[in-house]
N, C-alpha and C positions, 0 to 999 in steps of 0.2 A: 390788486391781485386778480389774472385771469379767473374766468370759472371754466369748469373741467366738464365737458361734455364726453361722455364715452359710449359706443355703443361697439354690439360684436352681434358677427353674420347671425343671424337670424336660424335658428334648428327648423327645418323643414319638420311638418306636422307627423310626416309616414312612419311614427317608430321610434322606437331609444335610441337611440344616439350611442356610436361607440366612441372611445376616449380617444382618437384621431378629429371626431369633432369637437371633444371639449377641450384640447388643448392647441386646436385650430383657432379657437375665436374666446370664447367665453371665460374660459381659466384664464391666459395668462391679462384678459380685460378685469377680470376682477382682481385681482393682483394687483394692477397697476391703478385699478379705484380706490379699492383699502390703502395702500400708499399713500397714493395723496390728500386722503383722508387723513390719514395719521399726518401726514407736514400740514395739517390746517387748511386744505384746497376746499372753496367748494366745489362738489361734485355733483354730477347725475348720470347713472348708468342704467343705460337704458336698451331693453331687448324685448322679443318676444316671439312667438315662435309664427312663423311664415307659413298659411294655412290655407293660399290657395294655389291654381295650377294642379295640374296630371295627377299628379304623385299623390295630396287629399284623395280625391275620386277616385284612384285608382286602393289606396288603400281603404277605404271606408267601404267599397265594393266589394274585397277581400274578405273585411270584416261582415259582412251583412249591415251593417248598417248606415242611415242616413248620412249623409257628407257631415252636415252640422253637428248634429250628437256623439259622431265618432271625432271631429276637432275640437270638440268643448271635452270630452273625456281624455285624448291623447294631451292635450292643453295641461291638464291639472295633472295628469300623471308624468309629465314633463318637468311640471315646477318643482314638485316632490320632490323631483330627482335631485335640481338644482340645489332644493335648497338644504339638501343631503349634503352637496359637493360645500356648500357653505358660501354659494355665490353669491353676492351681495347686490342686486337690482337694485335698482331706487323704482323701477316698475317693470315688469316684465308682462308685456301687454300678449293681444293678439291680431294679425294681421285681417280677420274677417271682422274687426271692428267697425261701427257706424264712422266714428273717429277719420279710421284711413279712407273708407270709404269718399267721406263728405272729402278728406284734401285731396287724395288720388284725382276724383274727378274736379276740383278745383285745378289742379296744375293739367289736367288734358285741356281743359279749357280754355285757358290761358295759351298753354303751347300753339293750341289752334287758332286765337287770335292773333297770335306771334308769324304765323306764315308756317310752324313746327311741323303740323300734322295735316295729312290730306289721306281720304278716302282712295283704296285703288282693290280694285278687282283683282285678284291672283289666283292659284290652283291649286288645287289642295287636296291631299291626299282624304279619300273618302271611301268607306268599310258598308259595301249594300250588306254584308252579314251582319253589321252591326247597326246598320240602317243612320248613321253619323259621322258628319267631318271627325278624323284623327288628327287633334292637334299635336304638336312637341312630343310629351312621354307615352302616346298612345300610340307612338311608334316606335317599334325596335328595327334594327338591323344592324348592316356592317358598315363602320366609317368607311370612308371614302376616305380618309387621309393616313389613318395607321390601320385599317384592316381590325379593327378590334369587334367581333362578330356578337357584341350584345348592347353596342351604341345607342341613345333615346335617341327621338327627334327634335333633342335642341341641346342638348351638348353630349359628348363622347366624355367617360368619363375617365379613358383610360387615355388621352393624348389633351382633353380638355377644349375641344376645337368644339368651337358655338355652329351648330348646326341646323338645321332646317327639316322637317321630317322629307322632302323629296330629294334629301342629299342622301339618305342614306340607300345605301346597296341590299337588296334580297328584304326591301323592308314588310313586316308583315302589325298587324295590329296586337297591339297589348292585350287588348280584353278578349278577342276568341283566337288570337293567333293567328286567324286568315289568312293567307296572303294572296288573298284576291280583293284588288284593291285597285281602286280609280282613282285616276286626279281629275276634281271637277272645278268650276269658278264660281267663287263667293266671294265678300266683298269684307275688307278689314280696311282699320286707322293703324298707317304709319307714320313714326317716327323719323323726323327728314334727317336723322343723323349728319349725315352730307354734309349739310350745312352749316352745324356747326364745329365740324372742325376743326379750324381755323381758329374755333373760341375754347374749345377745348385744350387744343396741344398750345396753346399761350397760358391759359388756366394751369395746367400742369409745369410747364417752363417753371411758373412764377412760383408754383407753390410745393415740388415736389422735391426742392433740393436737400431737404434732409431724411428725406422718405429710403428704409431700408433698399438696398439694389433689386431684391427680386418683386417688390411691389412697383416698382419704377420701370425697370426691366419690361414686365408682362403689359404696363399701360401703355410704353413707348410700342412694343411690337403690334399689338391691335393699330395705335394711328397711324403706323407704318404700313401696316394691311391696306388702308382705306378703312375710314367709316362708313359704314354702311346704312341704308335707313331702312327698319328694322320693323315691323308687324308688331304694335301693342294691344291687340285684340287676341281672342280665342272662341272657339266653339265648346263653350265651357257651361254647365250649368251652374256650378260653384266659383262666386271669383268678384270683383267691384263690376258693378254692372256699367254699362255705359251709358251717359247721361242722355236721354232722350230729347231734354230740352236744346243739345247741340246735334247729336245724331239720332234724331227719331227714326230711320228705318233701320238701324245698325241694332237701334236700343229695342225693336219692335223683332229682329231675328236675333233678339236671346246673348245678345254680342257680352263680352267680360274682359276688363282688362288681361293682358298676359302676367302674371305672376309676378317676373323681373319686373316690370313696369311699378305694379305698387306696392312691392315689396319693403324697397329703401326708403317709399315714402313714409312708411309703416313706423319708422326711427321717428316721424313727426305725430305720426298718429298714435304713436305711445306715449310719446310722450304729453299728447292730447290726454291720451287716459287716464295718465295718471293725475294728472289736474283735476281731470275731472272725478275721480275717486277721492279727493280731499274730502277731509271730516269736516264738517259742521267749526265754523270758526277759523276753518284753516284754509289760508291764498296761497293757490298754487300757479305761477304764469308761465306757463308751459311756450309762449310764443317770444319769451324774454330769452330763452334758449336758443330760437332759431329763425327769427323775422328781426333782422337790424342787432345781432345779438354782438357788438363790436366787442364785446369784454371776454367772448367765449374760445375757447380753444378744444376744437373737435379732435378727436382720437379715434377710428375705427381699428376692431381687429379682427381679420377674417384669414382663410387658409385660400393659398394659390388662387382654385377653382374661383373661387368669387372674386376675387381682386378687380379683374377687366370692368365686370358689371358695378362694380363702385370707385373706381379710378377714370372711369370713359363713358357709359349707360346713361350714370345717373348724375356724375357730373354734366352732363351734355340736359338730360331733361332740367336741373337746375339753372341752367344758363339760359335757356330756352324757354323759361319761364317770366326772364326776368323782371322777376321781385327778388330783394335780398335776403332770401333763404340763407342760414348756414351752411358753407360748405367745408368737407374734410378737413382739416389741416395737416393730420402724419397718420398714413396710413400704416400701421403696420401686419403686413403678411407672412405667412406662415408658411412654410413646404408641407409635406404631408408626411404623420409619423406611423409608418410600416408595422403590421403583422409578420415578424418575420422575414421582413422582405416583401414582403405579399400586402395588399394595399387591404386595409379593413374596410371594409364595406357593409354600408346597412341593407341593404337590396339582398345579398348574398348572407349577411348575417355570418361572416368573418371575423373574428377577432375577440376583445373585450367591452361588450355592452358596460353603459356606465351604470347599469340597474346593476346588475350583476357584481360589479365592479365594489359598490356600495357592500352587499350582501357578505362579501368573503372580505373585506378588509374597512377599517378607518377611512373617512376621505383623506386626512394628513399623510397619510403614505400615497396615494396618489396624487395627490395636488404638489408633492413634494418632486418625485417622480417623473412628472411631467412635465413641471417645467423647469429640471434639473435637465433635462432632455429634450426642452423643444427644437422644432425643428424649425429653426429660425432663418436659416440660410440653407441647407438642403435637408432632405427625407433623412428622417430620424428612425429607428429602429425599434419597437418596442419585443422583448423573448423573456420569459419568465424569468430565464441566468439573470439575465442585465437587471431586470427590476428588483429581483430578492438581492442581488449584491448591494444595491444603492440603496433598498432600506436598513437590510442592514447593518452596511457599513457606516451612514453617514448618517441616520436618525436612531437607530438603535447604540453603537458602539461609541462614536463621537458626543451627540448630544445625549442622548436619554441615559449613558454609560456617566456621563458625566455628574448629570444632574442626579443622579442616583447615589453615588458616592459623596458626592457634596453634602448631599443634604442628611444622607444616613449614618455616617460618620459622625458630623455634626451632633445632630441629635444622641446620638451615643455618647460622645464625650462631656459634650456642653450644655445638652438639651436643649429643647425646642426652642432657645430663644436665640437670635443670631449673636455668637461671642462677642465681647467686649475684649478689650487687653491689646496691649502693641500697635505700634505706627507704622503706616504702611515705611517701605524703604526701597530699593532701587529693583529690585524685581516687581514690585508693582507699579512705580513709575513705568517701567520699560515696557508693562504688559497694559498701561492707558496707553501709550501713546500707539502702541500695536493696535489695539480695540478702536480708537479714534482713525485711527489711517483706514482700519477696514470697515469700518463706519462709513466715511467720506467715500470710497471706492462703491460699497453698495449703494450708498444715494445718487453716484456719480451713472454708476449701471442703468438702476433704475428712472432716474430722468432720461436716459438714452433708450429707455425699452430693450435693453439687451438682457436677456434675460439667464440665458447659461451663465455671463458672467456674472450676474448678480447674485446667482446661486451659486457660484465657486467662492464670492466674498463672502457669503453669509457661512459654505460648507468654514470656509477658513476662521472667521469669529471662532464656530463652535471648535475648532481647534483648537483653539490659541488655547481658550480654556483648561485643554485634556495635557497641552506642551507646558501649561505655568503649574499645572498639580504634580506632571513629573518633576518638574526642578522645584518646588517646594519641599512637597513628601509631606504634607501636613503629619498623616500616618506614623511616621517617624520623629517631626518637629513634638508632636504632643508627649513624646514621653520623655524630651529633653527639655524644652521651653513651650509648656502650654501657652504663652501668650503671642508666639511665633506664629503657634497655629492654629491661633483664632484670627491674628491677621489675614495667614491662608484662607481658613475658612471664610470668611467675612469678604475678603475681596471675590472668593468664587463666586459668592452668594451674591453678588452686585452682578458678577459675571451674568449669573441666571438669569437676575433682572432685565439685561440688556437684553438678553436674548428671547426673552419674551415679550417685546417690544418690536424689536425687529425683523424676531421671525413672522408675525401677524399675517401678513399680507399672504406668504407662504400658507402657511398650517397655522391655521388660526385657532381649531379646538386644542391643539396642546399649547400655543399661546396662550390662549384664559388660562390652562391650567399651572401653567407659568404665573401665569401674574396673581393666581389666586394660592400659591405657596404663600406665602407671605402676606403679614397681617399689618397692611399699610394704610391706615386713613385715611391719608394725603396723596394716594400716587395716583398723580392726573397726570402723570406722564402718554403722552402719544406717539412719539418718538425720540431719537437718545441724538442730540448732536452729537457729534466729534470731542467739541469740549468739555459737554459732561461725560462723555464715554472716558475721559482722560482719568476722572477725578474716580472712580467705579466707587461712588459713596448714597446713591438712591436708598440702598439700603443698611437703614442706620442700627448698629451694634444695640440690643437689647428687644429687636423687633421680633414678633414669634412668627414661625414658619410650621408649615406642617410638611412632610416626608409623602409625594404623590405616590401613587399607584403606578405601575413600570408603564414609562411615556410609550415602548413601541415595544412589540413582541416582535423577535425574530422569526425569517420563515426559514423554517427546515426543510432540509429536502423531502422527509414524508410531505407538505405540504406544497413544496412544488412539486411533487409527482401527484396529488391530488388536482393543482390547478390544469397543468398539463391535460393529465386526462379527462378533464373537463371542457376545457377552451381550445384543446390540440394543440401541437407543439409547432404551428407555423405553416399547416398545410394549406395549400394554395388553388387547389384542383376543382 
């Protein structure tokens, strides 16, 4: 059996993160980790947050504080976040690590043995008010390809076109806003892109044929462009330093890798960390993962914007290296999901922060939420209407309306123990073999990484349930044949089971609390195949349950006119 490598884009250091990033990379990655946990996979999921480049220095200078202490602080108030949302890392490191450091310059090294990398003098925009080279995000202005008048100097973020700080139009510096500004010549290591090519777009041929179309799509139009060979240095004070013992006058003017450069490496260097964070007694082989790892099956998941730089970038420095590193096997990417229309943004501070996000609701309503609605093939929408109708209609009304009455009714007639009495008969035949088909269909989803539909098979389970209590009527069955509607009851009650097994991955806090209604010994259950889902007998007649707390609170319009006017209702300006 493979083992299961997963990693998702990496959250830049500068700030919370809004929920267009967590349902770009990290959400629907965890989802797809807890999964295959539950079928028995081994797994390692692995992230951390991306801490060098502009954006660090530019926001720790914001802060008043040092680069280092303001990424070690942003760091932990990041994880928190995570591990609010119930993300499941197997280590969630960080990219100013010794770790990536020591492999970053390991693979420059190598690349430069390889013929990869050469020294070349170029021009570069330089700030005499600031008295320093302006690399990448130390420069703003207007693309030069869509006109969009607040572009960095290395990508535009509103057309996504990888940029150069002397591409852009009326550019001025980030830190005093100058726009008196020289191009002078200094000297950096590039990447001979160019070159490999050839090794790339066969790389891709060979291994991208079942890779979603818009992750496939954005790789094929980059090697269409031409590759390019590409500056992995910067005029950085924060960042992997350059190894002196290959370039000592590069390493002696303060030189640092460019961000993209060892960022993807970061996926190795965490997973360094986390080895090396083992307890006392405990072996961790972190290089069994990604140095000759033939047993492993790589999964990233990132939104649009990054796709290029991990389908092209860094496949190409992997090649370029060559040692057999692991590389990608199914990318999958994301579009981007809309404020309104209006694109969230952390820079502009747009939309729903996931701090916030936390603060005014459950994570199970968002993690529900959003990947009931990712945007998996185009921009997805997020407006307060759309979110308070999908909780709750389909976690309040469907499930938790369900499991509410199931279990309160119950308890009222039969008391806390699940009823005994009566043989199942052809309405709950006909309702296994329904729960086993949608079974099959969500397993079927989720090995495909489709995710809306996996969520329409799971919205349908919690159906089936609400469609077998109307044609029962236990309600009515108990005051003609109490033991009719204990069968009802008893079969619902399996019902719940299953769906606190299956929902996991989903909404995992009201999962536990699923699985912790009922007082079951033995239930090592991890997931329901088909065939057991046929038989709905997990739980057995005489087992005591208790009656939860109401699984989801609806939001009323007093409370969407409170989020509204809190978050705004989509403006864009």
């Amino acid at each position: 059996m493979a083992r299961h490598l997963v990693t998702s884009a990496l959250p830049y250091i500068n700030g919370i993160k809004h929920l267009g990033n967590m349902v770009g990379s990290m959400l629907p990655a965890d989802v797809y980790a807890r999964y295959l946990r539950q079928r028995g996979h081994d797994v390692l999921y692995i992230c951390a947050t991306d801490e060098h480049g502009t954006p660090a220095e530019l926001a720790a200078a914001q802060a008043g504080q040092p680069v280092a202490e303001f990424c070690a602080q942003a760091h932990e108030t990041q994880k928190a976040i995570y591990d609010g949302f119930g993300l499941t890392f197997d280590y969630f490191g960080r990219s100013s690590s010794q770790q990536n450091a020591e492999i970053t310059q390991h693979f420059a090294r190598r690349l430069h043995e390889n013929g990869f990398i050469e020294e070349r003098a170029i021009r570069q925009v330089y700030s005499p008010v600031d008295g320093r080279f302006l690399p990448d995000r130390y420069v703003e202005g207007t693309c030069p390809h869509c006109g969009y008048d607040r572009a960095r100097g290395d990508q535009c973020e509103n057309c996504t076109r990888v940029l150069d700080p002397t591409d852009l139009i009326d550019p001025r510096s980030a830190i005093s806003g100058s726009t008196d500004l020289e191009v002078r010549e200094t000297k950096h290591l590039f990447l001979l892109q160019s070159k490999l090519q050839g090794e790339v777009e066969a790389w891709i041929d060979e291994n991208s044929k079942e890779w979603p179309l818009l992750s496939t799509s954005i790789a094929r139009k980059w090697l269409a462009e031409g590759l390019h060979d590409r500056a992995i240095t910067r005029d950085l004070e924060w960042g992997v330093p350059v190894p002196a013992d290959t370039w000592p006058q590069l390493a002696a003017d303060g030189k640092v890798f460019y961000v993209w450069f060892d960022a993807p490496i970061e996926y190795i260097g965490a997973t360094k960390e986390w080895a090396d964070a083992a307890g006392d007694g405990e072996a961790r082989d972190w290089k069994s993962w990604w140095y000759e790892a033939v047993d492993v099956r790589y999964t990233q998941f990132m939104a649009k914007d990054n796709v290029p730089f991990h389908t092209v970038m860094f496949p190409a420095t992997q090649l370029g290296v060559r040692e057999p590193w692991t590389m990608v096997d199914f990318v999958k990417g994301f579009s981007w999901l809309t404020y309104y229309g209006g694109k969230f943004s952390t820079s502009q501070q747009r939309g729903v922060f996931t701090d916030a996000a936390l603060e005014i609701l459950p994570a199970d309503y968002w993690r529900y939420f959003l990947i009931a609605n990712a945007p998996e093939s185009d921009d997805s929408s997020f407006t307060w209407e759309h979110f308070a109708g999908t909780v709750n209609k389909d976690l309040a009304d469907t499930l938790g309306n369900f499991v509410n009455r199931v279990l309160t009714f119950s308890a009222k007639r039969f008391g806390e123990t699940v009823p005994a009495g009566g043989e199942p008969g052809e309405a709950e035949e006909k309702l296994g073999t329904e729960v086993a088909r949608l079974v099959a269909e969500l397993e079927e989803h989720m090995e495909a990484l489709q995710y809306r539909k996996a969520t329409n098979a799971l919205r349908a389970l919690w159906s089936a349930g609400n469609a077998y209590l109307v044609e029962k009527e236990p309600w009515k069955q108990v005051k003609i044949d109490p033991e009719a509607a204990a069968v009802s009851l008893r079969t619902a009650m399996n019902l719940i089971h299953v769906y606190a097994v299956v929902s996991e991955s989903f909404i995992p806090a009201t999962a536990a609390t699923l699985r912790g209604v009922f007082a079951l010994d033995d239930d090592a259950a991890t997931w329901v195949t088909p065939e057991a889902a046929t038989s709905l007998d997990a739980v057995p007649a005489g087992a005591g349950f208790r009656v939860p707390s109401v699984l989801f609170a609806k939001i009323s319009d007093e409370d969407l006119e409170v989020f509204r006017e809190r978050f705004g209702a989509g403006e864009t300006d």
